[in-house]
C-alpha positions as CSV (number, residue, x, y, z in Angstrom):
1,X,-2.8,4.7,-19.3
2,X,-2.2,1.3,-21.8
3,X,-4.6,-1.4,-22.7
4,X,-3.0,-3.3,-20.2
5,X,-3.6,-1.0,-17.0
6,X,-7.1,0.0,-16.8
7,X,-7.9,3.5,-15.1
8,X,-11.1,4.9,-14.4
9,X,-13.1,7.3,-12.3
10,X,-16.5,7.0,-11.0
11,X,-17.4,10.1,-8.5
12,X,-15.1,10.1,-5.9
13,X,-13.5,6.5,-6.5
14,X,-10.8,5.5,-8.6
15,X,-10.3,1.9,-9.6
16,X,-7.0,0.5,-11.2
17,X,-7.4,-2.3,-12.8
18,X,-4.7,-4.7,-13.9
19,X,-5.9,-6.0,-17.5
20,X,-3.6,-8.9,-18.4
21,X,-5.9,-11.7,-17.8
22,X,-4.5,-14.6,-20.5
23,X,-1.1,-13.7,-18.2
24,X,-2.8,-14.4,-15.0
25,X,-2.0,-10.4,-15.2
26,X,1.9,-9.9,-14.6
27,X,3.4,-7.1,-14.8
28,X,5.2,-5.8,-17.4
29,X,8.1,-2.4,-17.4
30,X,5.5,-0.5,-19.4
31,X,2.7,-2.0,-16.8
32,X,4.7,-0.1,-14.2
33,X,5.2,2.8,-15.7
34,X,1.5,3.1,-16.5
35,X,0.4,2.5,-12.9
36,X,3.0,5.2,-11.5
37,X,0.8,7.5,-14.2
38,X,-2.2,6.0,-12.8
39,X,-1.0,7.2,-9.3
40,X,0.1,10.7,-10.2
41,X,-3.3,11.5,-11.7
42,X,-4.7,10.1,-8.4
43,X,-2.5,12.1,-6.1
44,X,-2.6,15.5,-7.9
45,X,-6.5,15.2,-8.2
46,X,-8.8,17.4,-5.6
47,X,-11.8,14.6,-6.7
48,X,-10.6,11.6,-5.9
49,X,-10.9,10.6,-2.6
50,X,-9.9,6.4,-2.7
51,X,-8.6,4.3,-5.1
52,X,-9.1,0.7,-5.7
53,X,-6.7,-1.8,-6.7
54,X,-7.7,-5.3,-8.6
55,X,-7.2,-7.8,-11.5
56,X,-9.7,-8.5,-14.6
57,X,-10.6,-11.4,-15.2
58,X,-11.5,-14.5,-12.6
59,X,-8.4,-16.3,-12.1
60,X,-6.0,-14.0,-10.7
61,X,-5.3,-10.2,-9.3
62,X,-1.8,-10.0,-10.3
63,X,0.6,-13.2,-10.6
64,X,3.9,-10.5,-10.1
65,X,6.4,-9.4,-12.8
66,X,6.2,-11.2,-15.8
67,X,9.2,-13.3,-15.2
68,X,9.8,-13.7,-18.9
69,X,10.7,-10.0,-19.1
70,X,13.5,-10.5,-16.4
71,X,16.5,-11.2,-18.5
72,X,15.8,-8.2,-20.4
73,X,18.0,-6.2,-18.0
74,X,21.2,-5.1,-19.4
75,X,22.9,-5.2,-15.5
76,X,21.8,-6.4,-11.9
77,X,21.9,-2.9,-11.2
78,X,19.6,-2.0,-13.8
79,X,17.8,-4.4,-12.4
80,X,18.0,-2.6,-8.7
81,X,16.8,0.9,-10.2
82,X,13.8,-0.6,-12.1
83,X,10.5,1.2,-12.4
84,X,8.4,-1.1,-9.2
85,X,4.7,-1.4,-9.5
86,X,4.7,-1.7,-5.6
87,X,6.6,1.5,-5.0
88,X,3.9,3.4,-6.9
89,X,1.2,2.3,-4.9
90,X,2.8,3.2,-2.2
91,X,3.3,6.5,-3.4
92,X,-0.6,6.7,-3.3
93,X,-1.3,10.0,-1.2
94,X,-5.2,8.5,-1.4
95,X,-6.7,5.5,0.6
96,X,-6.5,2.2,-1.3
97,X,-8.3,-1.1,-1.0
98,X,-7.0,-3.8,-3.0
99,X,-9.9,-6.1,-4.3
100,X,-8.1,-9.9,-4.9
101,X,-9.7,-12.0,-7.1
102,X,-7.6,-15.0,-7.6
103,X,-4.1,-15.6,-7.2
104,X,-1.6,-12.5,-5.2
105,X,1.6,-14.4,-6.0
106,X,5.0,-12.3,-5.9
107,X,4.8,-9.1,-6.9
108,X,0.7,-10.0,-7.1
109,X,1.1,-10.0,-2.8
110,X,3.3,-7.2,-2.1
111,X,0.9,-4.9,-4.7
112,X,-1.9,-6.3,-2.1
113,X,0.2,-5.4,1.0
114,X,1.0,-1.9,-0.5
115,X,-2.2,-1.5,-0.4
116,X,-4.1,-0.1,2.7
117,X,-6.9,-2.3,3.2
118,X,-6.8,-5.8,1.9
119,X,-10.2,-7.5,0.5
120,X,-10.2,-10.9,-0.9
121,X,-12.5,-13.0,-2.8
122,X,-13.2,-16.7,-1.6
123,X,-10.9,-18.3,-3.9
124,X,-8.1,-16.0,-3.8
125,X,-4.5,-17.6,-3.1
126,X,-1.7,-15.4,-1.6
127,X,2.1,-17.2,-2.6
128,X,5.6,-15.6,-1.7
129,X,6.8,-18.5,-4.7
130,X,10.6,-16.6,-5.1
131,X,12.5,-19.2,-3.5
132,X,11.0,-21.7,-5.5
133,X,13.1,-19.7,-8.8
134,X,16.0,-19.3,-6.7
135,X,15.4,-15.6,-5.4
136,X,13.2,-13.7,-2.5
137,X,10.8,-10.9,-3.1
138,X,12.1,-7.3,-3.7
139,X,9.1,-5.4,-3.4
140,X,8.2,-5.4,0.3
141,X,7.5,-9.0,0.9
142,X,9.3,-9.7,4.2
143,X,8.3,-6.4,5.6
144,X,4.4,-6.7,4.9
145,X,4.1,-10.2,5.8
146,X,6.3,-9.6,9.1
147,X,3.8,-6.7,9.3
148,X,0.8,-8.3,8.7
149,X,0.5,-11.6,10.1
150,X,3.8,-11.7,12.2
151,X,7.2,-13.6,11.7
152,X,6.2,-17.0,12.2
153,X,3.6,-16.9,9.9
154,X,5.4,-14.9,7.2
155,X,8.3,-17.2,7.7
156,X,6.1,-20.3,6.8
157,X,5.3,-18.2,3.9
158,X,8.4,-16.9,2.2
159,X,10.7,-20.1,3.1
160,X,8.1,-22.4,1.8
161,X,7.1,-20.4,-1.6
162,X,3.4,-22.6,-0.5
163,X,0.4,-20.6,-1.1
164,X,-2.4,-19.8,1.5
165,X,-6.1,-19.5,1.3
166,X,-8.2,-16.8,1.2
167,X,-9.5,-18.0,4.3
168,X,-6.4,-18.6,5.9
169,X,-5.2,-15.1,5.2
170,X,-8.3,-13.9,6.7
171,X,-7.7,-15.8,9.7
172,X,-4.1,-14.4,10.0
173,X,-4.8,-11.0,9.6
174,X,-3.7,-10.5,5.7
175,X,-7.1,-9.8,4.9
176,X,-10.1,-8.1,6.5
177,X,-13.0,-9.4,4.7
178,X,-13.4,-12.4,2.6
179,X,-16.6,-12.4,0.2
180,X,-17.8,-14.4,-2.5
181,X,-16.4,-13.5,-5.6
182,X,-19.7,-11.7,-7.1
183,X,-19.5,-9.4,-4.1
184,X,-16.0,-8.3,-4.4
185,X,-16.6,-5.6,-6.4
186,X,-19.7,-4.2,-4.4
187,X,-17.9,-4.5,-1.1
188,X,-14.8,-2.9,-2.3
189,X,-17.1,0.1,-4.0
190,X,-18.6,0.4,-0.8
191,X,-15.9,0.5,1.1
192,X,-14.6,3.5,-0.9
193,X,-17.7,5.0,-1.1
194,X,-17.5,5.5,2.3
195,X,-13.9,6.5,3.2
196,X,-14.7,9.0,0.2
197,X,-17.9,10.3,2.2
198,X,-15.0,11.5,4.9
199,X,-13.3,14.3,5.4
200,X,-10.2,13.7,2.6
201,X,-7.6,15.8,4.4
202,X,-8.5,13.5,7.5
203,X,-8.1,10.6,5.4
204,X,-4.6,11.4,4.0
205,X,-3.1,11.8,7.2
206,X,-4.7,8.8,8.5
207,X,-2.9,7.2,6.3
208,X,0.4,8.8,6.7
209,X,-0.4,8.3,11.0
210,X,-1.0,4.2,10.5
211,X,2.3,3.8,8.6
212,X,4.2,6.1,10.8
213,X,2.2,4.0,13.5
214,X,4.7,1.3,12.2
215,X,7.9,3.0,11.3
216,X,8.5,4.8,14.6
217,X,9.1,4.3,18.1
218,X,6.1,4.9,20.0
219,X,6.8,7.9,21.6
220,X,7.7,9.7,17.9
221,X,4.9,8.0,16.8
222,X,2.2,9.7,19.3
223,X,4.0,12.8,19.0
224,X,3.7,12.3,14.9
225,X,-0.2,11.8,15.7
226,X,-0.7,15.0,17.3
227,X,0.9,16.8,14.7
228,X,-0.7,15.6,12.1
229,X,-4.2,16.0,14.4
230,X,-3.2,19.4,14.7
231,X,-2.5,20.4,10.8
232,X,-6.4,18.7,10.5
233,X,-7.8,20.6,12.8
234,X,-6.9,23.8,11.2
235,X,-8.4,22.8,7.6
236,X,-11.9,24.3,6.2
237,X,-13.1,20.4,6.4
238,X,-12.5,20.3,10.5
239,X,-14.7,23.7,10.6
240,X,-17.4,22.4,8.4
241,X,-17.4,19.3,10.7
242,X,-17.9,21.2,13.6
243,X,-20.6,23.6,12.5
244,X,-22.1,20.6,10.9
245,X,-22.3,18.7,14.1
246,X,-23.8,22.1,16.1
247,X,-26.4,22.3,13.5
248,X,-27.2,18.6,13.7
249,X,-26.5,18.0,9.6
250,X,-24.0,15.9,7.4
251,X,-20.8,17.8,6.5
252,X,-20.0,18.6,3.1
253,X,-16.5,18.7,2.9
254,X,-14.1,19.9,0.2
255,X,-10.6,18.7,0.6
256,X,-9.6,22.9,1.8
């Protein structure tokens, strides 16, 4: 990857980390580029099984684009077609918990909310600051807050540019689980651990069933479900489940 995006595997866990500390770690072009590699490697690989997402350091997970790198497009719609760090992780065919340590500002949030499951330390801060440099987010902002913690709430949010809590987002739904800042790590390892004890075929549709769960009217949206029920039912994993449950033992499943 780059000295600058961390990648590592531990069993069936991945964790990305964003290494840019001294710049509250913001994103850079090559960042980007390194954390759509990042995600390849995840999605093409039969071990990994869930993927965490954080930021070294204490004071922030990610603080957005780096906005010093901004004026280096040639044209707006350069600009438009850039590589985006939120796209990538969206791309992620695996599970993924972001683990926010400090500040989620900008592009810092909408990496968060690209996220699957959102775990924050006690002094994390979540900002949509844009409108306070004279533009809105690009990378999912309005959407995921809309989602998240509904229009009132993200309006406050993204008209204001004011930072919430940790707490607050917990309260509002941004969040699941706020911890102190020792524990982060732990609970977001053990979170993983766990998906990553599941059947993984069962896992990736999951996913893809919660986000059509959002995208589609409800109807299309149940009839997505049984699909996508149906295509898991037919895998070696849903077998193994089955005989595992007859004989009263944990499965061992294999991502077949």
């Amino acid at each position: 990857m780059s000295e600058e995006l961390l990648f590592e595997v531990d069993g069936h866990v991945a964790v990305i980390t964003i290494n840019r500390p001294a710049k509250l770690n913001s994103m850079t072009p090559e960042m980007a580029y390194a954390l759509e590699a990042a995600v390849a490697e995840c999605n093409k690989s039969n071990t990994i099984r869930c993927v965490i997402v954080t930021g070294a350091g204490e004071r922030a997970f990610c603080a957005g684009s780096d906005i010093r790198t901004l004026d280096d497009y040639a044209t707006p719609w350069e600009f438009r077609n850039r590589g985006d760090y939120c796209d990538a992780i969206r791309l992620c065919l695996k599970p993924t918990i972001a683990a926010v340590n400090g500040y989620a500002f900008g592009g810092g949030l909408e990496t968060a909310m690209s996220c699957d499951i959102r775990i924050a330390s006690s002094n994390a801060q979540f900002a949509a600051p844009e409108i306070k440099l004279g533009w809105i987010g690009g990378g999912g902002m309005a959407a995921g807050l809309v989602h998240s913690i509904g229009a009132s709430n993200a309006s406050l949010m993204i008209l204001t540019g004011d930072a919430i809590t940790a707490q607050k987002a917990e309260q509002w739904g941004l969040v699941s689980e706020v911890c102190e800042p020792a524990d982060l790590m732990p609970r977001a390892r053990a979170i993983a651990e766990t998906i990553a004890s599941r059947a993984p075929i069962a896992a990736e549709t999951g996913k893809l069933n919660l986000r059509a769960a959002h995208t589609m009217p409800y109807e299309k949206a149940v009839e997505y479900e049984r699909d996508l029920q149906t295509i898991c039912f037919a895998t070696e994993d849903a077998q193994e489940g089955r005989a595992a449950f007859k004989e009263k033992r944990a499965p061992v499943f294999n991502r077949r």
